[in-house]
N, C-alpha and C positions, 0 to 999 in steps of 0.2 A: 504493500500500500504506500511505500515510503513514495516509488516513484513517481506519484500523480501529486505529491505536492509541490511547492515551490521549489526543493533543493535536497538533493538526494541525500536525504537523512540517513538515508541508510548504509553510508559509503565511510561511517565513523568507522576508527581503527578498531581493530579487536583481530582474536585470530581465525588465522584461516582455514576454510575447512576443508580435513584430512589434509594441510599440510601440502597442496598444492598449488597453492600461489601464495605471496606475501600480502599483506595488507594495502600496500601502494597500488598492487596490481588486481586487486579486488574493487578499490575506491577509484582507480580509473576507470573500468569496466561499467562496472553502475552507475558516474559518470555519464559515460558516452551512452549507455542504455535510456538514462533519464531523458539526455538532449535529443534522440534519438524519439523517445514519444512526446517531448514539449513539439517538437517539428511537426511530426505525424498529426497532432491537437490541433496545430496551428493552418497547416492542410486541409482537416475535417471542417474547420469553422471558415477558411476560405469556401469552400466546397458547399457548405450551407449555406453559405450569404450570396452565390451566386445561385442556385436551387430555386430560393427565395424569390430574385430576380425575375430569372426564367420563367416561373407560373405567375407571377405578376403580368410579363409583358403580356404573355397566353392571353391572361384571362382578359387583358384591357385588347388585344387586337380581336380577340373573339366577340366581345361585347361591340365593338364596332362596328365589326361585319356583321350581327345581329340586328343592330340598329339599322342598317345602313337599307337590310332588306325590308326589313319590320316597317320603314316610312316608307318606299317605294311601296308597299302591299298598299301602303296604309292611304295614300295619295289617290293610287289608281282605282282603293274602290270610292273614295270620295268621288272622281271625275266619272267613275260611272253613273254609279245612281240610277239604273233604268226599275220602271213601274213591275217590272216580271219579278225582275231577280234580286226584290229590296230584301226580302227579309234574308238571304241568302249576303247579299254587300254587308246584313247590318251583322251577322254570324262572322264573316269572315273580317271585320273592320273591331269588335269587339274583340277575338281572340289577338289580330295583331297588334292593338293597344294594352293588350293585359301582356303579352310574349313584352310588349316595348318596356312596359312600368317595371318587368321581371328583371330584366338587362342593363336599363338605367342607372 
């Protein structure tokens, strides 16, 4: 657990075990182990904050294109309008302004 805090506490002298390596060479090791997952950390949380980014821009160029069709729907059934096919304009002009309120 030492290595996830600020400074590899764990790298204090003492002996070594079974006598295969010294102290120096134990406290380097976990060293370079520690800086080794501060990097890795440091990676992950790049890698998150661009993530973030990327379904941001998604979700604002989707909402765009949504709107962009949603007012075109929504125009052409206003300029129709004809006596046959009102209640049918006022169906398809209702769902494309509730689709628009959804995406706005």
């Amino acid at each position: 657990h030492c290595l996830l805090s600020h400074s590899p506490k764990c790298c204090s002298s003492g002996s070594s075990s079974a006598g295969t390596c010294d102290g120096g060479t134990r406290r380097l090791v976990c060293w370079l182990v520690w800086a080794e997952i501060r990097d890795v950390q440091s990676e992950l949380a790049a890698l998150q904050t661009q993530r973030q980014d990327d379904v941001l821009r998604f979700l604002s160029n989707l909402s765009h294109e949504l709107n962009t069709n949603l007012n075109a729907i929504t125009g052409a059934v206003q300029m129709i309008g004809g006596k046959d096919d009102l209640e049918m304009m006022q169906v398809i002009g209702h769902a494309s302004r509730v689709m628009t309120n959804l995406v706005s």
